[in-house]
N, C-alpha and C positions, 0 to 999 in steps of 0.2 A: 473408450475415449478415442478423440481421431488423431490426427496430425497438431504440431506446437500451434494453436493459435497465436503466440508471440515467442519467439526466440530472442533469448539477448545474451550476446558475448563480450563480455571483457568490456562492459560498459562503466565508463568514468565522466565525471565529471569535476571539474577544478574551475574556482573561481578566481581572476585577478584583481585584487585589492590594491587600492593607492601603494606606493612605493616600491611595486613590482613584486611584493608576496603574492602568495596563493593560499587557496584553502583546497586541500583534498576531501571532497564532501561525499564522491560516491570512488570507488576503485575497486576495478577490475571483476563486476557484476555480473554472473551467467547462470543463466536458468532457463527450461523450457517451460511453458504454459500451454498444457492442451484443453480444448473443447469440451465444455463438462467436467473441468477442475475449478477448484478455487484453491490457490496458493496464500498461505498469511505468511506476510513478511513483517516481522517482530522485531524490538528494539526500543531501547532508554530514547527519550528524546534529544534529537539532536546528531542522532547517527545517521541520517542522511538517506532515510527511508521518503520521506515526500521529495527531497532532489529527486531521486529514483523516477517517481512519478510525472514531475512533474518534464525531466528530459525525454520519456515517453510522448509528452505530448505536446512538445516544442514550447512550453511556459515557462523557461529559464530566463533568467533575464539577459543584460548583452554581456556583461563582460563574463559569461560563461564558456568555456572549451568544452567541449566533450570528445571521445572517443570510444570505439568499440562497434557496436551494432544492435539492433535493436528489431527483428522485423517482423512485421504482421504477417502471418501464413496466409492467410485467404487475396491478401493481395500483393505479397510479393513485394512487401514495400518497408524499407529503411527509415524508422522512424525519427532517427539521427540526422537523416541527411535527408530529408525531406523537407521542402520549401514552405511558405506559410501560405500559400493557396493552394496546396495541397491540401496540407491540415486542416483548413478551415473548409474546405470545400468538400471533401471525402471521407476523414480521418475524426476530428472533434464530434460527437454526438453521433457520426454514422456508424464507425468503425470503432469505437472507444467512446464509452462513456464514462464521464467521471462523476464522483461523488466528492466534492472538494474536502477540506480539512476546514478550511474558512469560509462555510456557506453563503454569512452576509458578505463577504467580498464576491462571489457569484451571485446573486439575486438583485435585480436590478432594482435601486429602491424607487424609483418614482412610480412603478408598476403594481398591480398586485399581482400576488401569486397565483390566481385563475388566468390571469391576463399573459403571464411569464409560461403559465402550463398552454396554453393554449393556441401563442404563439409557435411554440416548440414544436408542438403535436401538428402544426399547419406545415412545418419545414421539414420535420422530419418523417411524418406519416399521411400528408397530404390527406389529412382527416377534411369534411369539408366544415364548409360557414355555418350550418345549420346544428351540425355532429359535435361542435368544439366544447360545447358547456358538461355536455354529457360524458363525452371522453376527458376532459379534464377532472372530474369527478372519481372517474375508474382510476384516473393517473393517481390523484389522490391518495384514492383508498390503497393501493398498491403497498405504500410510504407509511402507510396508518397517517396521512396528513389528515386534522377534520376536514370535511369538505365546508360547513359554516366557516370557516375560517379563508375561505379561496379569494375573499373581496379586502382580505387585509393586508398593508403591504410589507414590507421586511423589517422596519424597524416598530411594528407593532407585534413582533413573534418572541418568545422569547427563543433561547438560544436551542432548547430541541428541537423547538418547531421551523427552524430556520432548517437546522439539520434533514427533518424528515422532506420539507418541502425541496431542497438540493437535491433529494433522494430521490424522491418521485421526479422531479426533469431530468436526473441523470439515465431514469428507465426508459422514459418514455420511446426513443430511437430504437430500443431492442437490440442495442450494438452486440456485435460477436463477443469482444473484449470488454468489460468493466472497469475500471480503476476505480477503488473506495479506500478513501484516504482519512485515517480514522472515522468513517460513518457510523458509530455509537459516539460520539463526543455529546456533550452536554443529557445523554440521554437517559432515563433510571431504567433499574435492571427489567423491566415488564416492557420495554419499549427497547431496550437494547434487542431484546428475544426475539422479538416481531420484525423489526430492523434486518437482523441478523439469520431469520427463516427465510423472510423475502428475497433477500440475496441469493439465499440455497434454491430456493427455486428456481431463480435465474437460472445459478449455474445447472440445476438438475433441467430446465429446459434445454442445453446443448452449449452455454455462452462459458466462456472462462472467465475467472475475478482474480486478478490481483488484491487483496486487502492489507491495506498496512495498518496496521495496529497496535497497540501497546496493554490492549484486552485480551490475555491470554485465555479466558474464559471465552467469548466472542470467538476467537482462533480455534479453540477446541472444538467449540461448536458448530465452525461452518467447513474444516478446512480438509484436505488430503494429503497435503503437506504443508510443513512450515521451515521458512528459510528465516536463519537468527541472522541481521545484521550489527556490526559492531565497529564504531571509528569508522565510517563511509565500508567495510568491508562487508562481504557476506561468508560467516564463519561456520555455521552448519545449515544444511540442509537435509531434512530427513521426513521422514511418512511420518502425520499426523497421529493416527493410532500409537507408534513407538513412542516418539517424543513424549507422546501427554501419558501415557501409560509405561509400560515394559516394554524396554530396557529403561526408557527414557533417555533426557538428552546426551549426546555422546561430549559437547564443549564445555567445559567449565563454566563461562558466561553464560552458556543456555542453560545449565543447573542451576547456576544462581539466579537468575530468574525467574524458575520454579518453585526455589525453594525461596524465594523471597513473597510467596504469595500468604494472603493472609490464611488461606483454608490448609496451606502445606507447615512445612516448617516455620514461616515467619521470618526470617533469617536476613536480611539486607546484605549487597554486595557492597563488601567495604571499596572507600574511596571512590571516585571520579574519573569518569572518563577522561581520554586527551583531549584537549586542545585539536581542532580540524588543520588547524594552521600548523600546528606544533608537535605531528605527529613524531612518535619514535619511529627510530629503522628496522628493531624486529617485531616481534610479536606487540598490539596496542594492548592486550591484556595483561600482560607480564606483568605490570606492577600492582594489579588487583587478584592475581591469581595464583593460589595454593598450592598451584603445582609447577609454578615457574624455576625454569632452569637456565643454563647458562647457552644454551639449545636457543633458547626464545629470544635470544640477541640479535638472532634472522629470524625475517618473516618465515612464516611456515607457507606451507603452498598447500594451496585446496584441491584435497584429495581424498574419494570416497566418501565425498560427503562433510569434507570437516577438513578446517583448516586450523590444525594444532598437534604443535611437536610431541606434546603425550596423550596420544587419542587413549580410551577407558581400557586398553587390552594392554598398554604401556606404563600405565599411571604408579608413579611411586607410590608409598605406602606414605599416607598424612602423619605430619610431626604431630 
C-alpha cells in the first residue's frame, strides 16, 4: 500500500437546531485510508456514520459546523475547507466517488439510466458520441446492472436496482477514493456478494474505499480493517482478520455486535443508544455496558486502538 489516500483528524460535526441546541453527530474522527485499502466503518443506525460521509464531500446541509481535517493525499487538499467549485469541479466523481445510501435521491428521475451512465461517462472519461452506448453497457455490467433495463427510468427500478445502477455511476470516474455508503441496501444475499467483490476489485486495482455499513458480513468480506463508531464516536479500530476472528473485538460495543449476529451467539445489546442531542459526559456506552464502572463517568480517550477504560487485558471478572 502507498501513502493515506485520505487522512482525517479530529473530525466533527455538530448541528444547530432551532432554540440554540445542537446535536453532536460526528466527534473527534481520525483515521488514515491508504491506496489498495478498503476500511468498513460499522455501526447501529443513527451513530453518525453517513454525517461522516457526507462532510467528506461537502453534502451537509447549512446549519452544519464542522471541525478537524479531512485531506486527500493525491491532492493536498482539505476537504473541510474546501469550497463548492472545488468540489464540484475536481473532487465529486473525479477524486471521490460515492455510492449514496438513498440512490433514488441521486438518480435523476426524468432520465433513464443509460442516459444518466452516459452522460457521466462523457464528463468524466470523455468517452466519445459514437462509444457512449457501449461503454455504458460495461458500466453496467460492472454494478451486475441488467443492461435491458438501461432505457428504464428510476422510479420504474425497484429498490436493488436503484442501488446497483448508483453503483455503477459511482465507478464509472475510476476515483482514487470511493465512498459507499451502505451499498448492499435493498439487495439479496447473491447480489450483495457480487456488489461487494466489485468493490474488492476497485480497491485490489490501487483505489481506497471507505464503506459504511451495518453488514458485518459484507465488512468481513471486503475489508482490512474495521473502525466501530458509537454515539457520533469512533470507538475501536482494529485489522479485519482479528476483529472478525482471534482475538476478536477488543470494545464491548463491538462484541456485542458480533455476538448479536444471527450465525454467532444471537444475543442483542440491551437498551438504546443516546440521544445525539443528549449525549452523557463520560463514556456513551456506560449505561448498556457490562463492564461499566465509576471510571466511565469520563470520557475515555482513544488509545491503541480503542476507546475504553477497561480495554480486554483490564476487564473485571462478569457478575
Amino acid at each position: 500500500m502507498g501513502g493515506p489516500a485520505l487522512a482525517v483528524r479530529g473530525l466533527s460535526v455538530r448541528f444547530r437546531m432551532r432554540g440554540g441546541a445542537h446535536i453532536a453527530a460526528v466527534t473527534g474522527a481520525s483515521f488514515d485510508l491508504a491506496a489498495g485499502e478498503c476500511l468498513a466503518l460499522v455501526g447501529e443506525s443513527g451513530c453518525g456514520k453517513s454525517v461522516l460521509a457526507s462532510a467528506l464531500l461537502g453534502l451537509l446541509p447549512g446549519n452544519a459546523q464542522t471541525a478537524g481535517s479531512a485531506v486527500l493525499g493525491d491532492a493536498d487538499l482539505d476537504l473541510l475547507t474546501a469550497d463548492e467549485r472545488t468540489l464540484v469541479r475536481t473532487v465529486r466523481g473525479r477524486r471521490i466517488g460515492l455510492v449514496p445510501q438513498s440512490p433514488a435521491a441521486h438518480l435523476t428521475p426524468v432520465r433513464t439510466v443509460g442516459a444518466q451512465l452516459e452522460e457521466t461517462l462523457r464528463e468524466l472519461t470523455g468517452t466519445r458520441r459514437r462509444d457512449l452506448r457501449k461503454a455504458a453497457r460495461a458500466a453496467a455490467g460492472r454494478a451486475a446492472f441488467p443492461v435491458d433495463h438501461l432505457d428504464r427510468y428510476p422510479h420504474e427500478l425497484s429498490g436493488g436496482l436503484a442501488q446497483r445502477a448508483a453503483t455503477a455511476l459511482a465507478l464509472v470516474g475510476d476515483a482514487p477514493l470511493l465512498l459507499a455508503d451502505e451499498p448492499t441496501t435493498g439487495l439479496d444475499r447473491e447480489l450483495v456478494d457480487r456488489t461487494v467483490d466489485e468493490l474488492r476489485r476497485h480497491v485490489d486495482d490501487g483505489h481506497a474505499l471507505l464503506m459504511i455499513t451495518h453488514d458485518l458480513a459484507a465488512a468481513e468480506r471486503i475489508a482490512e480493517r474495521v473502525a466501530v463508531m458509537y454515539a457520533g464516536r469512533i470507538v475501536e479500530l482494529a485489522d479485519a482478520a482479528s476483529f472478525f476472528g482471534a482475538p476478536g473485538p477488543r470494545h464491548p460495543y463491538a462484541r456485542g455486535l458480533l455476538d448479536a449476529l444471527p450465525e454467532r451467539s444471537f444475543t442483542p445489546i440491551p437498551g438504546m443508544p443516546p440521544e445525539l442531542g443528549d449525549l452523557p459526559a463520560g463514556c456513551a456506552f456506560a449505561a448498556r455496558c457490562t463492564y461499566a464502572s465509576e471510571a466511565c463517568a469520563a470520557q475515555p480517550e482513544f488509545a491503541d486502538g480503542i476507546a475504553c477504560h477497561h480495554p480486554p487485558a483490564e476487564e473485571p471478572a462478569r457478575a
